[in-house]
N, C-alpha and C positions, 0 to 999 in steps of 0.2 A: 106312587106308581099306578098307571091307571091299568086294572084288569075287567076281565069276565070269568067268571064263574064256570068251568067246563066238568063235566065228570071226572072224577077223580083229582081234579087241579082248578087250573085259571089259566086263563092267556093272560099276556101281557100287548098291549096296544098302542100305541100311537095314531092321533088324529090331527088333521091340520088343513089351513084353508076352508075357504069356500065355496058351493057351489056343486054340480054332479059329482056323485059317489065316487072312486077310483079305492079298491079296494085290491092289495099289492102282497099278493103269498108266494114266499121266496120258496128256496129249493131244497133237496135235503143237507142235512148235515150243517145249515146255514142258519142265518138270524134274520130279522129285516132288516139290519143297518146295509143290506147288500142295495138298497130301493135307495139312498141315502140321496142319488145324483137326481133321482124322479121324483122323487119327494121336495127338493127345492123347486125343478125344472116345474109342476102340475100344480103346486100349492095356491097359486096367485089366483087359477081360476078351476079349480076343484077342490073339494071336501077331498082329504089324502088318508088313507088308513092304511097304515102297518101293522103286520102283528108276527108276534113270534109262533109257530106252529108247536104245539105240544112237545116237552123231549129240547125243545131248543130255547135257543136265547133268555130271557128274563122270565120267559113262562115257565123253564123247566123241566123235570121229571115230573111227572103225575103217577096216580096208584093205579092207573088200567098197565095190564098186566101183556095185551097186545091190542097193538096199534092195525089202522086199518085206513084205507082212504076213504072211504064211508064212515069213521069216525072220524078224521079231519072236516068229514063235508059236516057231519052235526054239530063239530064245533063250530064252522063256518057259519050254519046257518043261527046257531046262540050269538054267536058276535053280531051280526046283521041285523037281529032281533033287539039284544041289547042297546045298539046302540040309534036303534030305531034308520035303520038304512034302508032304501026300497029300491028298487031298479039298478045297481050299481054297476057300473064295468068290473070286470074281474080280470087282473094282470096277473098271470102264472109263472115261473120259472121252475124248469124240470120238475122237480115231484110237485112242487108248489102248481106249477099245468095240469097235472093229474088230478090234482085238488079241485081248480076250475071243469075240466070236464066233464069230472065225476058229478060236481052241482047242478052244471047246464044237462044232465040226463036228467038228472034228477027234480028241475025245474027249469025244464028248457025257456019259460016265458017271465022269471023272476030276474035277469041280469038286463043292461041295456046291451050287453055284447062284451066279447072278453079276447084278451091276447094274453096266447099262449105262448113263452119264448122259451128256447133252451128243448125244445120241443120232442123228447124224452119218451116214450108210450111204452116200452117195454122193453125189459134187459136180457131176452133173447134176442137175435144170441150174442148182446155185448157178454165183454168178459169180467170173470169174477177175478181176484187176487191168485196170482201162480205156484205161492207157496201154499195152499189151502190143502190138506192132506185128503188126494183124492176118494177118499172113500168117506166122508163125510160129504153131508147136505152142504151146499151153499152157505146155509142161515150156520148152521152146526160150527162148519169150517168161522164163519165169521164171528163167531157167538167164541172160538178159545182163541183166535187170533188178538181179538179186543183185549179180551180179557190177561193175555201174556204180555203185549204192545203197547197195547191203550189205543184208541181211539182216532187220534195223530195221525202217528205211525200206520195203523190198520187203514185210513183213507188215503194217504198217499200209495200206500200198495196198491189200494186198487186206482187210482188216477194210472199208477205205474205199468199195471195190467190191462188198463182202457189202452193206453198210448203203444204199449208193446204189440198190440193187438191190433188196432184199427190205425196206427200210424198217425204223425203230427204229431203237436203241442195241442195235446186239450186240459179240458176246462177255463183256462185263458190263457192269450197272449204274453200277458200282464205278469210277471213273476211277483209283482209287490202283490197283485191280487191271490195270484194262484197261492203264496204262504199266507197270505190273509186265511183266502176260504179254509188249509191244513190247517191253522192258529182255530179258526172259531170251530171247526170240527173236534178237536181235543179238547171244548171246553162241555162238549154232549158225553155225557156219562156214557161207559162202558154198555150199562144196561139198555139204557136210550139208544145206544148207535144199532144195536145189537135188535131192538124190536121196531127201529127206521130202516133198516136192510132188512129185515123179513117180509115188508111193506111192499115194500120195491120187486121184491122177489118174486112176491106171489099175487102182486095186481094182477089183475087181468080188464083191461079198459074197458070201459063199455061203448058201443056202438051208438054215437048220439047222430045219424043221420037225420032223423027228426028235428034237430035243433035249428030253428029258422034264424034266431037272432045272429047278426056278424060276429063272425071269429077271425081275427087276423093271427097267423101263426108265423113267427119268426125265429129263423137260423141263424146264426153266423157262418161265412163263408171257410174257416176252418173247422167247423162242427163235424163231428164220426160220421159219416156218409150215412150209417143205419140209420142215426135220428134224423139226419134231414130227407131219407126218404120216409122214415115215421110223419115229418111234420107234414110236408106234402100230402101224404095218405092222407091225414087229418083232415089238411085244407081242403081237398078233393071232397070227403065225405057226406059236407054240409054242403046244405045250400047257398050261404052267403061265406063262403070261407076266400080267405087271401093268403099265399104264401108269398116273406117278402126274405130274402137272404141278403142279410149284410156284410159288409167288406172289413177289414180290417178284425174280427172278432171271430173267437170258440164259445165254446157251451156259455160259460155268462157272457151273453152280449151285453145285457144292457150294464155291464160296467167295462167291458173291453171298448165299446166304442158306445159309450151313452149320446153320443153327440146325436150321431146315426138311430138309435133304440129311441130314443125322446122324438125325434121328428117322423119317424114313421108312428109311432103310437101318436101324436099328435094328427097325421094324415086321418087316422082309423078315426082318434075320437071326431072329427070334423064331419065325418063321413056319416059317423050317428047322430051327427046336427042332421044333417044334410037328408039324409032317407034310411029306409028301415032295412036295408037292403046292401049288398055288392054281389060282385062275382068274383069268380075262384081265379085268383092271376099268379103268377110268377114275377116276379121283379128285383133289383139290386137295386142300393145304396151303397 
């Protein structure tokens, strides 16, 4: 099993194809097998790398004691080092975007351009689970909820609490999907779920209008009205940004409608063939 080496652990990785980087950080509570349809769709003419983010999938629990999106960025930037990668596109979904933009602040001229999908920035003021005993923190509430429930159970409350709140079907369409993403979430340990929701909680994005290289940032057209006016904002911020909202899909697009998610991301990469540049547009699929 191929890993790297991180503080307190290792990731687990998958690489495949050849050709420009595409380097694919899924969302929380998730694995990389969620990349599974763009990983086939990109392989043929890009270098493809998946990895599980610390806390998840094959890489695990590690002994850091809290998590941070500046410690996923230095993991990101050990994996990029190890595996000798330079210029890559960086593909986000929800935290796995928070992940990407926290890097492009932090090395706004080290990616060739990155999409942001599921486009997530901050959970004010989405909602947290309803049975959470008001007088405890967020984290506190979440930290004995896990621990009574497990992990499962305690994500579907809060899907249960998004949906009751902000109205629709979110996180997918897809019910094979949506019990998928509740199945790999029960498989993150109590402790893991527990210090990935204090993550969440208490980012606070950083401002990358400086960042020149293209960001294409994409919604699905059932997405929480919050995030897609977060992704907007986003797209608005930079200088080369695009917001593109697609049809048929919620919070995971690129597995609700990958058809749609693969040929806009294919529009984006063509575009970094093409010039160093775009403008900030609005558009459907």
């Amino acid at each position: 099993m191929p890993t790297v080496s991180v503080e307190g652990g290792s990731l687990f990785y998958e690489r495949q194809g050849n050709g420009p980087p595409i380097v694919f950080i899924h969302g929380g509570w998730q694995d990389s097998t969620v990349w599974a349809s763009q990983v086939e769709h990109f392989a043929e003419q890009y270098d493809v790398i998946t990895y599980d983010i610390r806390g998840h999938g094959q890489s695990g629990p590690t002994e850091t004691t809290q998590y941070s999106v500046e410690l996923f960025v230095d993991d990101l930037e050990t994996l990029l080092l190890e595996l000798d990668i330079d210029q890559p596109i960086l593909v986000g979904i929800s935290v796995g975007g928070l992940v990407a933009r926290a890097f492009l602040d932090r090395h706004p001229e080290q990616a060739r351009g990155a999409v942001i999908a599921g486009p997530f920035q901050s959970m004010t003021p989405l909602s947290f689970p309803t049975d959470l005993n008001p007088f405890l923190s967020p984290v506190q509430g979440v930290s004995q909820m896990v621990s009574t429930i497990g992990s499962a159970a305690t994500f579907r409350s809060l899907l249960a609490s998004m949906q009751a709140t902000n109205g629709g079907t979110w996180l997918s369409l897809d019910s094979d999907v949506r019990e998928e993403a509740i199945a790999t979430a029960g498989n993150v340990s109590n402790a893991e779920y527990t210090k990935l929701f204090r993550v969440i909680y208490e980012h606070d994005p950083p401002d990358i209008s400086h960042v020149e290289v293209p960001l294409l940032v994409v919604a699905g057209d059932h997405e929480v009205g919050q995030i897609k006016r977060q992704g907007r904002t986003l797209a608005e911020s930079v200088p080369n940004g695009q917001y593109r909202e697609l049809i048929d899909a919620a919070h995971l697009v690129n597995q609700d409608n990958s058809t749609a998610f693969n040929s806009a991301c294919t529009d984006f990469f063509e575009l970094l063939e093409a010039t160093d540049g775009g403008s900030s547009a609005v558009t459907e699929s």
